[in-house]
C-alpha positions as CSV (number, residue, x, y, z in Angstrom):
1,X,3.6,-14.3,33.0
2,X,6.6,-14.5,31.5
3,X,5.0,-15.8,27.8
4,X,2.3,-13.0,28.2
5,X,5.7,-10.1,28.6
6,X,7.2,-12.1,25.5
7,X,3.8,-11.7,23.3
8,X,3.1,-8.0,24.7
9,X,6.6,-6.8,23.8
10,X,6.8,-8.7,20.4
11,X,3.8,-6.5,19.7
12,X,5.1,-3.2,20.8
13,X,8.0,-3.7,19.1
14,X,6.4,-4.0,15.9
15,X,4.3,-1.1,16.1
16,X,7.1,1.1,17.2
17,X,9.2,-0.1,13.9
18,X,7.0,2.2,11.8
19,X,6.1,5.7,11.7
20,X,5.4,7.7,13.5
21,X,7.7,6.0,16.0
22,X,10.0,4.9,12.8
23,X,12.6,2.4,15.1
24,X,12.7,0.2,11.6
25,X,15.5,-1.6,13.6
26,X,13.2,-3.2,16.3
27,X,11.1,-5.2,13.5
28,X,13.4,-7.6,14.1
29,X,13.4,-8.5,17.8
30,X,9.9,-8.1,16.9
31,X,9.1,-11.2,15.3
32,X,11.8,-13.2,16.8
33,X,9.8,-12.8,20.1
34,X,6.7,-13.5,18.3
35,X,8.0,-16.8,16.7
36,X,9.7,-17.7,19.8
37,X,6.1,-17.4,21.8
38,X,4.4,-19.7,19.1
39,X,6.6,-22.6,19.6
40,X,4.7,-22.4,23.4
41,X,1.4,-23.5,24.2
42,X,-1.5,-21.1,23.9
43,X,-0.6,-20.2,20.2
44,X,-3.9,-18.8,19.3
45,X,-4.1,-16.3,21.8
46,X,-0.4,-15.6,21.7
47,X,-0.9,-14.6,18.0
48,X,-4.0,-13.0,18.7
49,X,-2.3,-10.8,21.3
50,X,0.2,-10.0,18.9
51,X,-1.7,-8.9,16.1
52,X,-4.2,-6.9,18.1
53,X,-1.4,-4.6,19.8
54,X,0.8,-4.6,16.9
55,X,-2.0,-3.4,14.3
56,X,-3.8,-1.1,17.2
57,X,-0.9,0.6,17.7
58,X,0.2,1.0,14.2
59,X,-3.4,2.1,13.1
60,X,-4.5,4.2,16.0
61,X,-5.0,7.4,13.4
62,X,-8.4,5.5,12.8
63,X,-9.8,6.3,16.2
64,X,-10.0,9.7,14.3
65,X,-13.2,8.5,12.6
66,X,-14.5,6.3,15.7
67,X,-13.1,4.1,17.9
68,X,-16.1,1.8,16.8
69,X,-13.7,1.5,13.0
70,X,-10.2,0.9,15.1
71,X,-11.6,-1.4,17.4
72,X,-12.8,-3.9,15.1
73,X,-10.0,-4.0,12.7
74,X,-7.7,-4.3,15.7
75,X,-9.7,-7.6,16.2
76,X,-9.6,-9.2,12.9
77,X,-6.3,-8.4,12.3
78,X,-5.7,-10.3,16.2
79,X,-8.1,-12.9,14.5
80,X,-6.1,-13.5,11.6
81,X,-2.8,-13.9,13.1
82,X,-4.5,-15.7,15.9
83,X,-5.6,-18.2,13.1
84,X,-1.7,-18.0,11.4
85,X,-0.2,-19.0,15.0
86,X,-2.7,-22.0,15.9
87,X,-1.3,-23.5,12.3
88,X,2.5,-22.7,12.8
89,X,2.2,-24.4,16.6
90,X,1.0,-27.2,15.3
91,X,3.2,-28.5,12.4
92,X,6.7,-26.9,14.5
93,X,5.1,-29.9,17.5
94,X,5.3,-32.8,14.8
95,X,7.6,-35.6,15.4
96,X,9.8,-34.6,12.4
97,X,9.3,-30.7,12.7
98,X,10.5,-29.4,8.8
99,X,11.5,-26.0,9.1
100,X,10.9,-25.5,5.0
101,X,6.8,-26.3,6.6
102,X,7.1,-23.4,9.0
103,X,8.7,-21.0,6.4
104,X,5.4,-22.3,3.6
105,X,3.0,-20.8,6.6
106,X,4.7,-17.6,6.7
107,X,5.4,-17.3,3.1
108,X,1.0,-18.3,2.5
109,X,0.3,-16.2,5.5
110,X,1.5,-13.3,3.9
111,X,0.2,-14.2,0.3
112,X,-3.4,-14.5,2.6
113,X,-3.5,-11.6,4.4
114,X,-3.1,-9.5,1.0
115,X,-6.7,-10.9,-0.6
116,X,-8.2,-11.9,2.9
117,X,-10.8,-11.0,4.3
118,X,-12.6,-8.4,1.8
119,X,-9.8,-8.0,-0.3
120,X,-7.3,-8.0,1.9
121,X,-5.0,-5.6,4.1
122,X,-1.9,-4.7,3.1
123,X,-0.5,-2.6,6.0
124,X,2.5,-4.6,8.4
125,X,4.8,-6.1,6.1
126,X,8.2,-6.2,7.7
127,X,10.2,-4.8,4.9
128,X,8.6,-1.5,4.6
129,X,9.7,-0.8,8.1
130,X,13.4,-0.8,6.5
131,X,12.4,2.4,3.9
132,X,11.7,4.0,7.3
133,X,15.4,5.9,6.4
134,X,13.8,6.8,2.9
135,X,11.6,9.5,4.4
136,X,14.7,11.2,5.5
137,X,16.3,10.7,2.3
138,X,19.0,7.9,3.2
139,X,19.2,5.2,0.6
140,X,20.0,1.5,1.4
141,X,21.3,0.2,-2.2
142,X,21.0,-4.0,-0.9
143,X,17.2,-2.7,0.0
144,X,16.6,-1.3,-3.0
145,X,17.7,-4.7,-4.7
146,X,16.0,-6.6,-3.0
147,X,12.5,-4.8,-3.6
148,X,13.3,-5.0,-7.3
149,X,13.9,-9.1,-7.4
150,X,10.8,-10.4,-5.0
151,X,8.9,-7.1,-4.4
152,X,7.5,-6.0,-0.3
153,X,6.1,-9.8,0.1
154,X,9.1,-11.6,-1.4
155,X,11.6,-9.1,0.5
156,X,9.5,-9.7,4.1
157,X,9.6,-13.4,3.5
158,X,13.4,-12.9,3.3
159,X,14.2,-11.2,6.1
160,X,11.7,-13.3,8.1
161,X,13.4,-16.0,7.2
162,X,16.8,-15.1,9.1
163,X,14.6,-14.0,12.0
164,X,12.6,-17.4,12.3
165,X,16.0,-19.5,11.7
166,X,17.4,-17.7,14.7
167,X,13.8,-18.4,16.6
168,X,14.4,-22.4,15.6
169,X,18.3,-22.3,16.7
170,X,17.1,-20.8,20.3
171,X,14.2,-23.8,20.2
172,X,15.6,-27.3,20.9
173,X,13.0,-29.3,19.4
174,X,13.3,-28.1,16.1
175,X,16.4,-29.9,14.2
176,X,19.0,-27.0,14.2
177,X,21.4,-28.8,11.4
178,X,18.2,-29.7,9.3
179,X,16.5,-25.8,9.5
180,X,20.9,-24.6,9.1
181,X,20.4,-26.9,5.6
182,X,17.3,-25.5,4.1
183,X,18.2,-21.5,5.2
184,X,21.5,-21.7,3.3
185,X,19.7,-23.3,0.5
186,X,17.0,-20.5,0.2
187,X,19.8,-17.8,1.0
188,X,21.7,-18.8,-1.8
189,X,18.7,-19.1,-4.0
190,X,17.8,-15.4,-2.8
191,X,21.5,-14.4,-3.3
192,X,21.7,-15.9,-7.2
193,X,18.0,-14.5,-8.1
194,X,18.5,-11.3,-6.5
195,X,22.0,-10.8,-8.3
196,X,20.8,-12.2,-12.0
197,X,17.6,-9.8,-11.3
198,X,20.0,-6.1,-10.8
199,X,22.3,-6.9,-13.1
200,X,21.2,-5.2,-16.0
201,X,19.3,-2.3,-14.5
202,X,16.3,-1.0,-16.1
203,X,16.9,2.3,-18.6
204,X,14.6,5.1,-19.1
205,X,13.1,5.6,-22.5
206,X,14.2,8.2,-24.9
207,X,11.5,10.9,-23.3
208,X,11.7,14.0,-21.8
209,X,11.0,13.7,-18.0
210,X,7.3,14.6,-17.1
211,X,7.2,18.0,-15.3
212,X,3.9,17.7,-13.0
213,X,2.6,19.2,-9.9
214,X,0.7,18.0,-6.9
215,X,-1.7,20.2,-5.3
216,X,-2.6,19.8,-2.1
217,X,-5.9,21.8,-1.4
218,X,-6.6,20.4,2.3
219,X,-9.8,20.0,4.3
220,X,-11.5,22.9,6.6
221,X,-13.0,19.5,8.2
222,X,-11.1,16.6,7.6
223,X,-12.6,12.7,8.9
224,X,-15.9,10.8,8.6
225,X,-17.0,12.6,11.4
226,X,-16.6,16.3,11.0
227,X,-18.8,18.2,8.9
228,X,-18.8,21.7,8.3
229,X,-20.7,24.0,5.7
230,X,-20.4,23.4,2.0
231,X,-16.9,21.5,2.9
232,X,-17.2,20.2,-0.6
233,X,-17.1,23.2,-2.5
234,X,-14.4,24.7,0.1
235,X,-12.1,22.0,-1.2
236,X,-12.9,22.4,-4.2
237,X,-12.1,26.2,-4.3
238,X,-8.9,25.6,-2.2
239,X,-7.4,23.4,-4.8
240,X,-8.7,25.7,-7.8
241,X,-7.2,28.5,-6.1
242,X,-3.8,27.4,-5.4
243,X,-3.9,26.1,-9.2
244,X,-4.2,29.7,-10.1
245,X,-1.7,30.7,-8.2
246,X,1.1,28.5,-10.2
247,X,3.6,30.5,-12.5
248,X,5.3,27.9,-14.0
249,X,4.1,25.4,-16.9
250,X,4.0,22.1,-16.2
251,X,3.3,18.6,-18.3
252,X,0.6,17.6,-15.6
253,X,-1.5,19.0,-12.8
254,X,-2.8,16.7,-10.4
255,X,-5.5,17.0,-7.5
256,X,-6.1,14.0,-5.7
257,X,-9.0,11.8,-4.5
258,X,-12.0,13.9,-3.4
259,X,-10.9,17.2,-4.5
260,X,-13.5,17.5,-7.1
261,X,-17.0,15.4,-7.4
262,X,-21.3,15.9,-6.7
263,X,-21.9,19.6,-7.5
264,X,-18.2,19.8,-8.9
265,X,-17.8,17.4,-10.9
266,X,-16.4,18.2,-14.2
267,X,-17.7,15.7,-16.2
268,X,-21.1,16.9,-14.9
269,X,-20.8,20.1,-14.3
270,X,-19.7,22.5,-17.4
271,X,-18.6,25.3,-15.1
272,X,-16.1,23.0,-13.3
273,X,-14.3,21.5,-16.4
274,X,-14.0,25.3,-17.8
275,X,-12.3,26.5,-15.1
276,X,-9.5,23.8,-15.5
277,X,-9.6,24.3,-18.9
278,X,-8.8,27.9,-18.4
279,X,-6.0,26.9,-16.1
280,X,-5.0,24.2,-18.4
281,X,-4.7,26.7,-21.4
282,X,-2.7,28.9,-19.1
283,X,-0.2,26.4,-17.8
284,X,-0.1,24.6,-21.3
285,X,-0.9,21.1,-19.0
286,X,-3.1,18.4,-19.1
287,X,-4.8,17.1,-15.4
288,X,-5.4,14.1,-13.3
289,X,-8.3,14.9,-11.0
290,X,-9.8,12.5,-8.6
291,X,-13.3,13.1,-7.1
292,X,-16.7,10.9,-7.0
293,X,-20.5,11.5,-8.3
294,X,-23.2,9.8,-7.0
295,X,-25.1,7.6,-8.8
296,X,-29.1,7.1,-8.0
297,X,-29.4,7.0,-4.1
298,X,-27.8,3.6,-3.3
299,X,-24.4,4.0,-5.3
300,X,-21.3,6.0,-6.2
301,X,-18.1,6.2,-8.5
302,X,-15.1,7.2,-6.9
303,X,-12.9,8.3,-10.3
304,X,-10.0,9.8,-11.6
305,X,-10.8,12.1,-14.9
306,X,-7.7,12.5,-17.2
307,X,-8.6,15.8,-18.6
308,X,-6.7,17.6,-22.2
309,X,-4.7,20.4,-22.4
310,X,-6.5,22.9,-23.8
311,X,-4.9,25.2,-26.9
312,X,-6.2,28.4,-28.2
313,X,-9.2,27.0,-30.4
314,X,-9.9,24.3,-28.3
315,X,-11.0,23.8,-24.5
316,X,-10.3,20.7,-22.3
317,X,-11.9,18.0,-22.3
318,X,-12.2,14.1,-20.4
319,X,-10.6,12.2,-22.4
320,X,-10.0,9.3,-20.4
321,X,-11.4,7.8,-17.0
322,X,-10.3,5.5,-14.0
323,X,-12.7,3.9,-11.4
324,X,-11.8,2.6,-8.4
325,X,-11.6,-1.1,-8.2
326,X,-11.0,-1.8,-4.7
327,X,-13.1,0.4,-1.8
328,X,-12.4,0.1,1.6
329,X,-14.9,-2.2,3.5
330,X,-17.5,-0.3,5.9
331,X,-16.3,3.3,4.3
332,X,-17.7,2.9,0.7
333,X,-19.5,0.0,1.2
334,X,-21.0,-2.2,3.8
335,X,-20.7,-5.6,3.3
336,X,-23.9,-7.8,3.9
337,X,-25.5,-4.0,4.1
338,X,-29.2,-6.0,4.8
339,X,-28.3,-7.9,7.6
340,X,-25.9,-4.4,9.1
341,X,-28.4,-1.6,8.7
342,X,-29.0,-1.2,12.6
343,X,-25.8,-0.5,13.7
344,X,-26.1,3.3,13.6
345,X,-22.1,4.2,12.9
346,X,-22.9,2.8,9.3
347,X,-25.3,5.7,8.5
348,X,-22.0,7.4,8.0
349,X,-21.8,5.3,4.5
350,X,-25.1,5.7,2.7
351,X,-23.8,4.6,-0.8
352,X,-21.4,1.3,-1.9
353,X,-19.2,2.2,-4.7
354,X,-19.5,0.7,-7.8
355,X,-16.3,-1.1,-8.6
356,X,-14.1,-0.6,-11.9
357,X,-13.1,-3.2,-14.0
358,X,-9.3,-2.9,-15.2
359,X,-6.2,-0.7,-15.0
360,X,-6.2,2.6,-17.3
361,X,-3.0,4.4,-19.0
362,X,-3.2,7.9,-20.2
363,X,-1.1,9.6,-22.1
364,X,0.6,13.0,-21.1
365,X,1.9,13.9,-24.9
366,X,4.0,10.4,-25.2
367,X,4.4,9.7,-21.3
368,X,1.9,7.1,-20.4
369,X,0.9,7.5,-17.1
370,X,-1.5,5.4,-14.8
371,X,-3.9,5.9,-11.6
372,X,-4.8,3.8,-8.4
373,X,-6.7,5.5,-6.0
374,X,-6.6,6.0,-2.3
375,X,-6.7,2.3,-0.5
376,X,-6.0,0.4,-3.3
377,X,-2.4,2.5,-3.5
378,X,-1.0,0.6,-1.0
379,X,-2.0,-3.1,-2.5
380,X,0.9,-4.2,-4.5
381,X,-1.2,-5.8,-7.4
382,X,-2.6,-2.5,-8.3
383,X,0.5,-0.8,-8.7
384,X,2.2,-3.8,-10.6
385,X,-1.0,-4.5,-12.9
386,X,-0.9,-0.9,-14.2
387,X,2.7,-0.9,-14.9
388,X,2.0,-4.2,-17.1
389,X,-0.5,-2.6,-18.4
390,X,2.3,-0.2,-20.4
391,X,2.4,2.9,-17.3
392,X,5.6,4.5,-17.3
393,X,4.8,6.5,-13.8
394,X,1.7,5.7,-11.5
395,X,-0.4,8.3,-9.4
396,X,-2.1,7.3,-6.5
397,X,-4.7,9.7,-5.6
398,X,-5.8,9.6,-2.2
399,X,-7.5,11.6,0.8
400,X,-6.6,10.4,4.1
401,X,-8.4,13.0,6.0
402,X,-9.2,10.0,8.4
403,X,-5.8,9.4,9.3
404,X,-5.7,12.3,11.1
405,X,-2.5,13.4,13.0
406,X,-1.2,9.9,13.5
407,X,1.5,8.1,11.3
408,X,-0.5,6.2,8.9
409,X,-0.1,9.4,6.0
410,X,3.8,8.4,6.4
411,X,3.4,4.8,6.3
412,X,1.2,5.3,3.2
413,X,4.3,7.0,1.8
414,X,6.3,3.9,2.8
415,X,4.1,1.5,0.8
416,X,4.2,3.7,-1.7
417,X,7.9,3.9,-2.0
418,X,8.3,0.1,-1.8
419,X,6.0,-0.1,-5.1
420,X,7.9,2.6,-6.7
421,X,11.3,0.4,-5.9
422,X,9.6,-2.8,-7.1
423,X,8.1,-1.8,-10.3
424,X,10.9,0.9,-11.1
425,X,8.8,3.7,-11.9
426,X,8.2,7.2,-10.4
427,X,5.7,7.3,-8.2
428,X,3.3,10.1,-7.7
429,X,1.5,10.1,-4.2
430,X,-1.5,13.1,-4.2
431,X,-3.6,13.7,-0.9
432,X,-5.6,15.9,-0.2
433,X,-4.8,16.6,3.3
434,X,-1.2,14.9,3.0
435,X,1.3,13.9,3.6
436,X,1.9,13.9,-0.5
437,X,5.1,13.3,-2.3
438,X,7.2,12.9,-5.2
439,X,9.1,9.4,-5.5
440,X,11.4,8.4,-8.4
441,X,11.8,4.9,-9.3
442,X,15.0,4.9,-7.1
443,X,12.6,5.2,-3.9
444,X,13.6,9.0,-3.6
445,X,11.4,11.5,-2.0
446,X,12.0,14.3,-4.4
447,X,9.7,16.2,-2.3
448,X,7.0,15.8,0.3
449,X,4.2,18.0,1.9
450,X,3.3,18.0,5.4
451,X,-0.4,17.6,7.4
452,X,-3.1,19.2,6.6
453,X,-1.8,22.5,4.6
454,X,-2.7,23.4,1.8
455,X,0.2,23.7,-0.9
456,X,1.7,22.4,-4.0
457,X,4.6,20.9,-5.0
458,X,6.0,20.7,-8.5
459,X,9.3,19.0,-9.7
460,X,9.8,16.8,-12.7
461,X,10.9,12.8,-13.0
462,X,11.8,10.5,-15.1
463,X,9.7,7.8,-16.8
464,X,10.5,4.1,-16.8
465,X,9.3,1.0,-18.8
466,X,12.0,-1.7,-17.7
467,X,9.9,-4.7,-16.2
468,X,11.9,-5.6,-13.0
469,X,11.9,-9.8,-12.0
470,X,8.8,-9.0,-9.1
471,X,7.1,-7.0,-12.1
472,X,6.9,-9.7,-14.3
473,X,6.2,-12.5,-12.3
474,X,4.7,-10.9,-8.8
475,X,5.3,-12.9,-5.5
476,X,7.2,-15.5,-7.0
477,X,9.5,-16.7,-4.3
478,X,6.6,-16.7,-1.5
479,X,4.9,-19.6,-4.3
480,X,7.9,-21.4,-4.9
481,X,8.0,-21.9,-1.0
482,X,4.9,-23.3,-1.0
483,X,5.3,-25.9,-4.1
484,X,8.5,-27.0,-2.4
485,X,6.5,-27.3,0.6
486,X,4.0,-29.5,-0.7
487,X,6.2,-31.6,-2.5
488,X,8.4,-32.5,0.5
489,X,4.7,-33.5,1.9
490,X,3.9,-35.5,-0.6
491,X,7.1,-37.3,-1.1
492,X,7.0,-38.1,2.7
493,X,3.4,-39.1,2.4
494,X,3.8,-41.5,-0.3
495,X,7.3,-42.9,1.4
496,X,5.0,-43.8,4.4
497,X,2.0,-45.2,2.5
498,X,4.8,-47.7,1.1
């Protein structure tokens, strides 16, 4: 009874650390219960426990599109760190118990879970609860360090490791002095990398800063479920409208995923792209619009257009295009779609989406600037292989109409602000039905929409193209773990086989 309380709270816990809750301060007892329970027997079902109330309760917004999507995620996710438990229980019960073993299974665990299962999920890591402060506009400068030297996977490994140390002091098998050695080892490490890292901090370019604007055009039905007359065209129109209704010229205008695509699609429709370029002669900008087109009757592109500013002899045009590369699994596309057909829910996505190949940087007069769209925002590789690829701020254009009222639009936000603090670069976060905002490369929220209202928001920042140490060479520290891992394995093997 009392192991079942210990897993059950763990879980809580953790889903109360982030928004809409936002305890960031609980993560911490969190896991140290959850460690604690897998050094028990029953390790599979103590980390399945855990993972399906920690991840139901964090992503309970998707019961807005049917509980029949929430339920099963909440399952795999219990699955996966049923899987991660069963592995940790059973090298902490070896005769010589290293602790540098148990720290290698969280630090693959977490390398894992971003690529697996169908690309991976990155929602959960424990240092994005600590930017939970960011939405209200405090700054934590050791936080802000720390994302720039190992990035949201390195930083989580870190502070998981002071949580799993005190897990091993409270659990007498495990050799205190031994686990005591390798933690001040690895702090050290963290300490002299971290401080080498931010010591030269990155400079902007000589450029003016780019002057944009987010509109936010809304849904009249936002989710899978909820259809309503010409709700294509309506959003459309809503995010046309409140274009016209800016005064001010602006470097870029951006409208986020969905907010243009089928019978509006400006690279189809010649109507559509010349009444942006009207507005882009007006406002003397250039635009980022996402949307998506179908193409035949089993497939679609979900894309953002980069469209020109158009001048007095010349109208807009596309000059440039994005395609998603990453689409959510059972919302634009079904995997194994032959063998799925029957279940009826999966009507709801008729099309897969063809995938795009590579990154793409555009160029707002000298400012190159880069898109991810909507799920693929929130994977760290996409933000970090567009700022390699030359971006000096990155837009993730989104919809998250199926988030619905819950907290999932503001922990969005906080992956997106952990990206913007690891790569150093502005980062723009567009949705359509919000919660969008403006982040600098210092992780502050210049501005921020709320749910489901349609407005804009227009402020300027300041392009980047420093390379921070988690830019250049990704998760890093989590593979270093690992190698040292392995080695102590082997050296211990081969001192046996002698």
């Amino acid at each position: 009874m009392y192991m079942l309380l210990r897993v059950v709270s763990a879980g809580v816990l953790f889903f109360l650390s982030f928004p809409p809750f936002g305890y960031w301060y609980l993560i911490f007892p969190s896991l140290f219960l959850f460690y604690y329970s897998l050094f028990l027997k029953n390790s599979f079902s103590n980390g399945f426990l855990f993972g399906a109330i920690s991840y139901g309760g964090m992503l309970y917004g998707i019961q807005s599109i049917g509980y029949e999507a929430w339920i099963p995620l909440m399952i795999l996710m219990g699955i996966l760190y049923g899987f991660f438990g069963k592995l940790f229980s059973r090298l902490s019960y070896q005769k010589k118990t290293n602790y540098l073993q148990l720290l290698s299974v969280v630090a693959f665990f977490d390398i894992l879970r971003a690529y697996i299962p169908f690309g991976g999920f990155p929602w959960g890591f424990s240092s994005t609860a600590l930017l939970v402060p960011y939405l209200d506009g405090s700054q934590f400068l050791l936080t802000s360090l720390m994302f720039k030297a190992f990035g949201p996977t390195g930083f989580s490994l870190v502070l998981q490791s002071f949580i799993l140390f005190v897990a091993v002091a409270a659990y007498k098998n495990v050799n205190y002095k031994h686990a005591l050695k390798i933690q001040s080892m690895f702090i050290l490490f963290v300490v002299i990398v971290g401080t080498i890292a931010n010591f030269n901090p990155g400079e902007a370019p000589q450029k003016s800063d780019l002057n944009l604007t987010i509109v936010q055009g809304n849904s009249p039905c936002p989710g899978a479920k909820n259809r309503c007359v010409n709700e294509r065209e309506k959003i459309y129109q809503s995010h046309l409208n409140l274009t016209q209704n800016l005064q001010e010229e602006v470097d870029l205008v951006i409208w986020p995923e969905s907010s243009t695509g089928f019978n509006n699609d400006p690279g189809v429709h010649s109507i559509v792209l010349d009444a942006i370029s009207n507005e882009s002669m007006r406002l003397n900008a250039y635009f980022l619009i996402g949307g998506d087109r179908p193409i035949g009757q089993s497939y679609f592109e979900n894309y953002g257009v980069f469209i020109s500013k158009a001048t007095d002899s010349t109208k807009s045009s596309i000059v440039g295009q994005y395609l998603k590369q990453h689409p959510v699994p059972f919302g634009e596309y079904i995997p194994a779609r032959k063998y799925l057909e029957w279940i009826p829910p999966l009507a709801l996505v008729p099309r897969d989406m063809i995938r795009g190949v590579s990154e793409i940087v555009f160029y707002v007069d000298e400012i190159k600037v880069s898109s991810v769209i909507s799920f693929e925002g929130a994977f760290q590789r996409y933000i970090r292989n567009s700022v390699l690829e030359g971006a000096e701020v990155v837009v993730v254009l989104t919809n998250q109409a199926s988030y619905g009222e819950s907290g999932m639009s503001d922990q969005f936000i906080l992956m997106s602000t952990a990206n913007a603090l690891s790569n150093d670069r502005p980062l723009i976060h567009s949705a359509i039905t919000g919660k969008s905002a403006i982040i600098t490369n210092s992780g502050a929220i210049l501005k921020i929409s709320e749910l489901f209202e349609a407005t804009t928001l227009t402020d300027s920042v300041t392009p980047m193209n420093s390379l921070t140490l988690y830019t250049r060479f990704g998760n890093y520290l989590n593979y270093l773990i690992l190698i040292a891992s392995v080695l102590i394995f082997l050296k211990r093997f081969i001192r046996q086989s002698d």
